[in-house]
Structure formats: structure tokens, C-alpha cells
N, C-alpha and C positions, 0 to 999 in steps of 0.2 A: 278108479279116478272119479266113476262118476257119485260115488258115492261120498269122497272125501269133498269134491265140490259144494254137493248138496247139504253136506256136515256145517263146514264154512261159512255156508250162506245163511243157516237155520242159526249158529252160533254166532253170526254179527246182529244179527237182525237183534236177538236175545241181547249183547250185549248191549248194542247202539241203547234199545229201549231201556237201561235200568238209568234213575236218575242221579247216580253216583256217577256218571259217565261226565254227563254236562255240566253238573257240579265243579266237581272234581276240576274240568278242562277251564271254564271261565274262571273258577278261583284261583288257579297256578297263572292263568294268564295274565290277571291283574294284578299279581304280586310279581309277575316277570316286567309286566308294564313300568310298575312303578321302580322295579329294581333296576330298569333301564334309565329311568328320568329320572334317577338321585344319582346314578352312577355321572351322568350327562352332567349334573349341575353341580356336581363334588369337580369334576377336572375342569368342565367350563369355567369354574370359578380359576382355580389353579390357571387356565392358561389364559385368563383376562390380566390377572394378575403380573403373570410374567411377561406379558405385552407391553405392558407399561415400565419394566424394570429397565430400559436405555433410555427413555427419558428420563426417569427418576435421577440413573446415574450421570447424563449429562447434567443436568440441571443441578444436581449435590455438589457437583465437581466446579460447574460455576459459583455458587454460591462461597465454596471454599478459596475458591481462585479472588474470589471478589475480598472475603471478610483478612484475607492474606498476604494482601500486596505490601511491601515492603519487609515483610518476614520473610528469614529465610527457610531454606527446604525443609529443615531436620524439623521447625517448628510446628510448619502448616502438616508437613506428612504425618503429625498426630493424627488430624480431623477425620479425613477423606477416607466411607467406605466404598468398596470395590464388591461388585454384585455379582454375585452367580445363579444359574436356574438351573432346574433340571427338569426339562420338557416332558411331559408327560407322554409315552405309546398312544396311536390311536385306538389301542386294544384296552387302555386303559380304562376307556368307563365301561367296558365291561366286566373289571375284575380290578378296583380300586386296590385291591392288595392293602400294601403298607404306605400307599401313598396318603392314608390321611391322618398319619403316627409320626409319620419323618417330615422333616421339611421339607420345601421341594425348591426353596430361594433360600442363599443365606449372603451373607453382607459379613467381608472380612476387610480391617485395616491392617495396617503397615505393622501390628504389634505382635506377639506371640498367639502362633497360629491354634494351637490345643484346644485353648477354654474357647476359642470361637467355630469352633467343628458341630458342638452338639446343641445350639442352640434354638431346640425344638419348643413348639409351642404347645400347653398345655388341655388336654385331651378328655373328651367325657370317660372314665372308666368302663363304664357299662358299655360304650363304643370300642373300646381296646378288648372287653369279655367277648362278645357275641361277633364283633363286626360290622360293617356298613352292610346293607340289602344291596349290594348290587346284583348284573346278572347274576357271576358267578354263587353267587350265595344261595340264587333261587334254585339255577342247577341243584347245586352237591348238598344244600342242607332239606330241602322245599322237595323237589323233585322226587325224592326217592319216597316221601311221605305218599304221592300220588301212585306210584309204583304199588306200595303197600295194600293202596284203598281198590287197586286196580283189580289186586290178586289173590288177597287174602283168603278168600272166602271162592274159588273158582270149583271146587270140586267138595267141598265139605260143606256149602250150603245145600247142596242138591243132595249129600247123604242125608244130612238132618232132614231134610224136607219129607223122605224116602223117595224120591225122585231118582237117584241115581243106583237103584235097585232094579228099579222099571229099564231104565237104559241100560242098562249092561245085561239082562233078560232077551230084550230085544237087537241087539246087534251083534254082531260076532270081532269086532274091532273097537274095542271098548281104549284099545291106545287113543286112535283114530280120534273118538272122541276129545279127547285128555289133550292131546296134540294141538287139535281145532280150538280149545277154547285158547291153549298157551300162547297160541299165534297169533291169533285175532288181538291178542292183550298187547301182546311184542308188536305188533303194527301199529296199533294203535298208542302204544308209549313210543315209537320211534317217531314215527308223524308227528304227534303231540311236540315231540324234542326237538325236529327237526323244524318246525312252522315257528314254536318259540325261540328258538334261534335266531331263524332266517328273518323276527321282525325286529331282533337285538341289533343284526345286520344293516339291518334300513332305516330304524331308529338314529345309530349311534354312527351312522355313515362311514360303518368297517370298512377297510381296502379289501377287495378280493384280490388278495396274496396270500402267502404260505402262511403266515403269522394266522389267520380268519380259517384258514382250513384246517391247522394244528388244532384250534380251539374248538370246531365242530366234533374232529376225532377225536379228543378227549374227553367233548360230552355224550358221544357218544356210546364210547368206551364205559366208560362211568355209569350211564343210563343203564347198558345192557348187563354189567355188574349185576346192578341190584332186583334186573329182572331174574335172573340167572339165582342169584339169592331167596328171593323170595319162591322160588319153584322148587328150592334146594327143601326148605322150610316146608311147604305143600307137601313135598313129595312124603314127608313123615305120617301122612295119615290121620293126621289131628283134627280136633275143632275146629271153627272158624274162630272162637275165643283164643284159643289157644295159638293162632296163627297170628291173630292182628295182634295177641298181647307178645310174643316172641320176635313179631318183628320190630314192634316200634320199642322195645325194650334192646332190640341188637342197633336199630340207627340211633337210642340215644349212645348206649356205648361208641359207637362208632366218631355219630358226629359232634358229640359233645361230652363223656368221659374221657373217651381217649388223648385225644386232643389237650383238652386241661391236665389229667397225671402228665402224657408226655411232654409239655412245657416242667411241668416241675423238675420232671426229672431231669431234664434236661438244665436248668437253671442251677440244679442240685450237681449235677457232673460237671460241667462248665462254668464255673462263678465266675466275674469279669468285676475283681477289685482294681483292673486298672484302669477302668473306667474315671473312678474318682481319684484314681492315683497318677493315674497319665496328669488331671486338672490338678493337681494339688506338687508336684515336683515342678512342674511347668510354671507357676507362682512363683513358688519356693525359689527353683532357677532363678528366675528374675529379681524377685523381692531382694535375695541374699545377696543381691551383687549391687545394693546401694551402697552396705558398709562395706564392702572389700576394695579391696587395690584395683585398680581399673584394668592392668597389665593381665594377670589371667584370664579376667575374659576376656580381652581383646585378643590373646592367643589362641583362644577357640574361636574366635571367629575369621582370626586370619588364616587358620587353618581349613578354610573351607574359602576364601577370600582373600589370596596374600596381595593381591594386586590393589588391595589397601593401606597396606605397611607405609608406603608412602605418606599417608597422613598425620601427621603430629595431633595424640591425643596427650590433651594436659590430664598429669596429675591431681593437679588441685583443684578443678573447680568443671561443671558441670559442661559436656560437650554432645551435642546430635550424636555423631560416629558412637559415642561412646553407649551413647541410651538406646538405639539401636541394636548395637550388639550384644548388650542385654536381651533385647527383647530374644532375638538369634539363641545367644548362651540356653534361655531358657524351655526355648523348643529343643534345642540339643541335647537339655539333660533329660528330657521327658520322653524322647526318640525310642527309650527301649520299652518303654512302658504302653507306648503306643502302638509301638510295630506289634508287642503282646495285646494289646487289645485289637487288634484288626486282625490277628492268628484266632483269636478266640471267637472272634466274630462269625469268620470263618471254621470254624469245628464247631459251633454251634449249627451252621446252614447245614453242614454233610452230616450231623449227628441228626437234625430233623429232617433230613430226606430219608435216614434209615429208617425211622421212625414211619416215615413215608411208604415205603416197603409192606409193612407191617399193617397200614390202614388205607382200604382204596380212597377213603374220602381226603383223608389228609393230604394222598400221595395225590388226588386232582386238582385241588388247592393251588398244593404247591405248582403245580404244571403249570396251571393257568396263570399263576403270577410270573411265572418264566417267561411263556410265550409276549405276556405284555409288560415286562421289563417294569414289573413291581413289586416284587420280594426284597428281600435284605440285601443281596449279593447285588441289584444293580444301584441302593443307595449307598452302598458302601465301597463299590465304584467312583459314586457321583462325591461322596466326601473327599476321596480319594485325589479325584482331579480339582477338588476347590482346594486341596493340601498344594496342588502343583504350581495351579495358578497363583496364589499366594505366594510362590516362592519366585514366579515371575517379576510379579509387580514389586517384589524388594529388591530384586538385582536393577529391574529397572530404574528404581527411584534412590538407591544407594551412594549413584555419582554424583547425584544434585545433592544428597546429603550431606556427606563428606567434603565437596568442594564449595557448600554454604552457598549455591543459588538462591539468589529473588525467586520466591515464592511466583512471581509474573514473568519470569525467564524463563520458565520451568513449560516443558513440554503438554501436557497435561492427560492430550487423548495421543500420545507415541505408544504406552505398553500396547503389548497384545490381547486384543480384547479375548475374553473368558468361551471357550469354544464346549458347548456339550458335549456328552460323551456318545450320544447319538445311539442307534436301536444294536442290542445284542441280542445274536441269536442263542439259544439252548438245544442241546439235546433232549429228547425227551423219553427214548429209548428206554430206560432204566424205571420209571414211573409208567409206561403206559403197560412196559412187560410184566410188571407188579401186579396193576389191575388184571392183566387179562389172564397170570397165573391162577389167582386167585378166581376167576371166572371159570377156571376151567376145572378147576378142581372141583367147585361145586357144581357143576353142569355133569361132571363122571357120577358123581355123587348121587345127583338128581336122576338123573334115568339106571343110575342100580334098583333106587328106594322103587322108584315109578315101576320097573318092571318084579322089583319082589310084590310087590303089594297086587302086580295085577293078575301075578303064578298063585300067589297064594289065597286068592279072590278077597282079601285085607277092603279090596273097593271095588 
């Protein structure tokens, strides 16, 4: 014991002194800083934003009420949109996800619900390629580059040098050695992970709840991944060339080949022509029912609404009820093309978790967007429920249409206002057994190579 103490102590002292240490640790921390204060000011911006959307909409809503008086309902219900938000996690500026690709407010009226679902605003490309620098970025893409610089070089500097000719002459525990420098490295990348954390923590004024400790256990999971990899790589007995060019050659596969082929292929298995087809029938729906007899679509709409039949729509000439159920008809023919695009939506998220399986970086990603409810699957939630409300605010405003209310008679704030869909939790099970399978197979890996090389004096 007291020998492996004395190991330990000669081996920090060594590492503390080389200037890759402090390098290394201030550069990642300054890119953790800043990935922390864009993360910050990417959602801060978002929830200034959605602060202001109840006044926006009381005041739209007056101003409609106001330019309306004397019209009736079916007229004014053209105008007036109806606001939705989707509040951002507190976890969120640590792992912006897809929060700055999707909307996060959208603004729907009384007309056919389809073409107003995707109305995203337009995006730097190069920001959809690489991503925003937030935390998570500095973890899973940043981080493992410092792992690399940590360790590349721990046992094959000292051969080239002939240094570690001398050392294994002189001790009888030439593991021991081998062991002490790998620990000191693994301490020294967990503290590093755990200190850069805990200021993402006090920066971004995380809650300590489950949600804040899911995310530390998957960076840290993650972290020790790649130490576990890069020791797998040592353990071959190579260069120190040959180590740092094998490893930054497997994190570019990892965190930037992979990733790109598997979106393609992924795009290439799953096409989503109803996308523009879901928009283009939903048109169609509506457009085609100027010229047609007004009696079929008003059948499809009393078929969802009979306790409208009641109303006398004319033949001949131009009525609310009737313009309405148009709008109605043309969500309804568009309904299967939709429920097909939000199918597809979904076998694309289960097809890039498999995917996930396959790659520890991808499958961290994805984790961390779960934990702070910004992946795909919680805006396609949140589309989801502005589809509902939507359908609210026309039952609501249906009987003022039909029965030709003043515009000033008209209730205005009675619907039910638009309720978020609030924090969902994930399992994570499935992604963190992925990493840690994969950890452990190169860790069997690692101490076979580590003890044939040291049977067969290789080091």
C-alpha cells in the first residue's frame, strides 16, 4: 500500500506539472462558460418573449373587438389570432436541443388548422449543421477532445523517451505503475466534469431535482465512456502519434460522421412527403368547395356537429356557417395525411434512438434533450396540443357564428385559455445501458491488451 501511495503521489505531482494540464482545464472552461451564457440568452430571449404573449393577445383581441363593432361574428372571427407558447425546461439552457429550429409561440386563427402548425422561422444553416454551443455541446463534442489530450500520450511518451525501460527495471509492479498514472487522469477528468457542471448549475440556476441529477449521470456516464476508450486505444502499445491521430480520427467519426450519414439515412428510410401534402390537400379541401354545392360540405361538418342542422344555410349566396365549414371540410380531408405525418415523425425519433444504441455520443445528446424536454417528441407534443386548442376556440366561437352575433355581444375572453403542456418526464434506461455496454466492453478489452503486453514484456 505504501508503495502504491508513494506511486500516486510521484504521479500527480508529474502530472499536475505538465502545461497541458492547465491549458487544457482553462480552455474547456471558457468554452463551458460561454456555452453556458448563449445557452442563457438563447432561452432568456424565448421566455421574455412569451411573457409578453397575454398582453399581445389581450390587446389583438381589443383592437379586433374595437375595428368590429357592428359586424357580425362570422365576419370579425376572420381577424383575431389565438396564441400559444411552449415554455421552455429550466434544463433548457443547458441543452438548447431543437429549441432554436422549432417555434416555441405560434399564433392560430379560426381558419384551417394544417398550414398554420408549421410555421417556423427561418434558420442559419450552418446553425442546423454543427448546433448552438451550449452546455451540452461542450460536454459530448469539446470534452472528450480534452480526455484525448489527457491521455494519449500516458505510457508511450515515457517509452519513446526510454524512460519507461528504467521503470519497469526498477519496480516489480510495473501494473501499479500503469494503474497510478490511469487514475490520476480518471480524477482528474471527473473533477474537471464535475466542477464544470456544478458552475453550469449556479450559472443557469438548475433546480436540484431529479431532472439536474439525470444530467450529471449522463455526463458522467459519457465522460467516463471516453476515458475507458481512450485506455482501450493505449492499451495497443502504439505511438503517442499513433494514439492522438486514432483517437481524434474515431471522435471525428463518432461526433460528426456518424451523426451526419445517420440523419441521411434516416431521411432516406423515412421520407415525409406528407408534409407538403398534409399543406397542399388541406388548400385543396377548402379552395374546391367555392365551386361546389354547399350541402356536401356542410354534411361533413354536421357529421362532427349535428347540433347545427338547425341553421338554414342558403344556397345561393355567400354565408359565415357555410365559410367555416369549409375551413372544417378542409382539415378533414387533410386528417389522414396528417395523422401520417406525426406517425412518421414519430418512427423517425425511435429509428434515431436506434441509431443512438450504436453511437455513445448521439445516444447522450439525445438523453440530454429528453431530460430538458427539447427533442422532437416534446414539440411534437406541443404542436399537438395547439392542434386541440384550436379545435377549442372553434366550438367555442361556432354559436356566435351560426346565430350572426354583434361582433360587441360576443364574449371575447369566455374560451379557455391555451394551457401548456408542462414538463414530461423520460426514461433513460435504454441510452445510458447503451453507453455503459459499450464501456464495458472496452474496459474487458483494455486490461486483456494491458496484461498481454505486460506477460509478454511488449512495455
Amino acid at each position: 500500500m505504501r508503495i502504491s501511495q508513494k506511486v500516486l503521489y510521484l504521479e500527480l505531482k508529474n502530472f499536475l506539472s505538465g502545461k497541458m494540464v492547465l491549458t487544457g482545464f482553462i480552455g474547456l472552461s471558457l468554452f463551458a462558460l460561454y456555452g453556458y451564457f448563449h445557452g442563457s440568452q438563447v432561452i432568456s430571449r424565448q421566455e421574455n418573449t412569451i411573457a409578453v404573449v397575454p398582453e399581445v393577445q389581450q390587446d389583438h383581441l381589443s383592437q379586433v373587438v374595437k375595428q368590429g363593432r357592428g359586424k357580425s361574428a362570422g365576419t370579425t372571427a376572420y381577424y383575431p389570432f389565438f396564441y400559444t407558447v411552449n415554455p421552455p425546461t429550466p434544463w433548457a439552457k443547458f441543452t438548447i436541443g431543437q429549441r432554436d429550429v422549432n417555434p416555441f409561440t405560434l399564433k392560430t386563427k379560426m381558419l384551417a388548422i394544417e398550414g398554420q402548425l408549421y410555421d417556423a422561422e427561418l434558420t442559419n444553416p450552418l446553425t442546423l449543421l454543427v448546433g448552438n454551443l451550449d452546455g451540452a455541446f461542450v460536454f459530448v463534442f469539446l470534452f472528450p477532445l480534452l480526455i484525448i489530450a489527457f491521455t494519449y500520450n500516458v505510457i508511450s511518451e515515457e517509452q519513446e523517451n526510454g524512460v519507461w525501460s528504467m521503470v519497469r527495471t526498477s519496480t516489480a509492479y510495473p501494473g501499479i505503475i500503469i494503474l497510478s498514472k490511469l487514475l490520476i487522469r480518471l480524477a482528474a477528468i471527473l473533477f474537471t466534469c464535475v466542477i464544470l457542471f456544478l458552475a453550469g448549475v449556479m450559472w443557469l440556476n438548475l433546480p436540484l431535482s431529479t431532472p439536474t441529477w439525470q444530467l450529471l449521470a449522463i455526463v458522467l456516464t459519457y465522460v467516463t465512456f471516453w476515458f475507458i476508450l481512450c485506455t482501450a486505444v493505449l492499451s495497443l502499445g502504439k505511438s503517442s502519434s499513433f494514439n492522438a491521430t486514432t483517437l481524434v480520427a474515431i471522435w471525428i467519426f463518432l461526433c460528426v460522421l456518424f451523426p451526419g450519414i445517420a440523419n441521411i439515412l434516416i431521411n432516406k428510410q423515412i421520407p415525409i412527403p406528407e408534409a407538403a401534402e398534409t399543406a397542399i390537400k388541406q388548400r385543396e379541401g377548402y379552395h374546391a368547395k367555392w365551386d361546389l354545392p354547399k350541402k356536401p360540405t356542410m354534411e361533413l361538418f354536421y357529421a362532427a356537429y349535428p347540433e347545427y342542422r338547425k341553421y338554414v344555410i342558403p344556397e345561393d349566396r355567400y354565408s359565415a356557417g357555410w365559410y367555416y365549414a369549409m375551413q372544417y371540410a378542409g382539415d378533414a380531408e387533410s386528417q389522414l395525411s396528417s395523422r401520417n405525418l406525426f406517425d412518421k415523425l414519430g418512427q423517425r425519433q425511435r429509428l434515431s434512438e436506434v441509431f443512438g444504441l450504436l453511437n455513445p455520443a448521439v445516444a447522450t445528446q439525445q438523453l440530454m434533450n429528453k431530460v430538458a424536454n427539447t427533442d422532437l417528441a416534446s414539440h411534437v407534443q406541443y404542436l399537438q396540443s395547439v392542434r386541440q386548442h384550436h379545435s377549442r376556440i372553434r366550438e367555442y366561437f361556432y354559436p356566435y357564428i351560426f346565430e350572426e352575433t354583434l361582433t360587441e355581444d360576443i364574449n371575447w375572453t369566455g374560451f379557455a385559455p391555451y394551457t401548456p403542456t408542462g414538463y414530461t418526464r423520460y426514461s433513460l434506461t435504454n441510452g445510458i445501458l447503451a453507453v455503459l455496454a459499450f464501456g464495458c466492453l472496452l474496459l474487458l478489452f483494455s486490461i486483456f491488451s494491458i496484461k498481454k503486453n505486460l506477460i509478454h514484456h511488449t512495455w
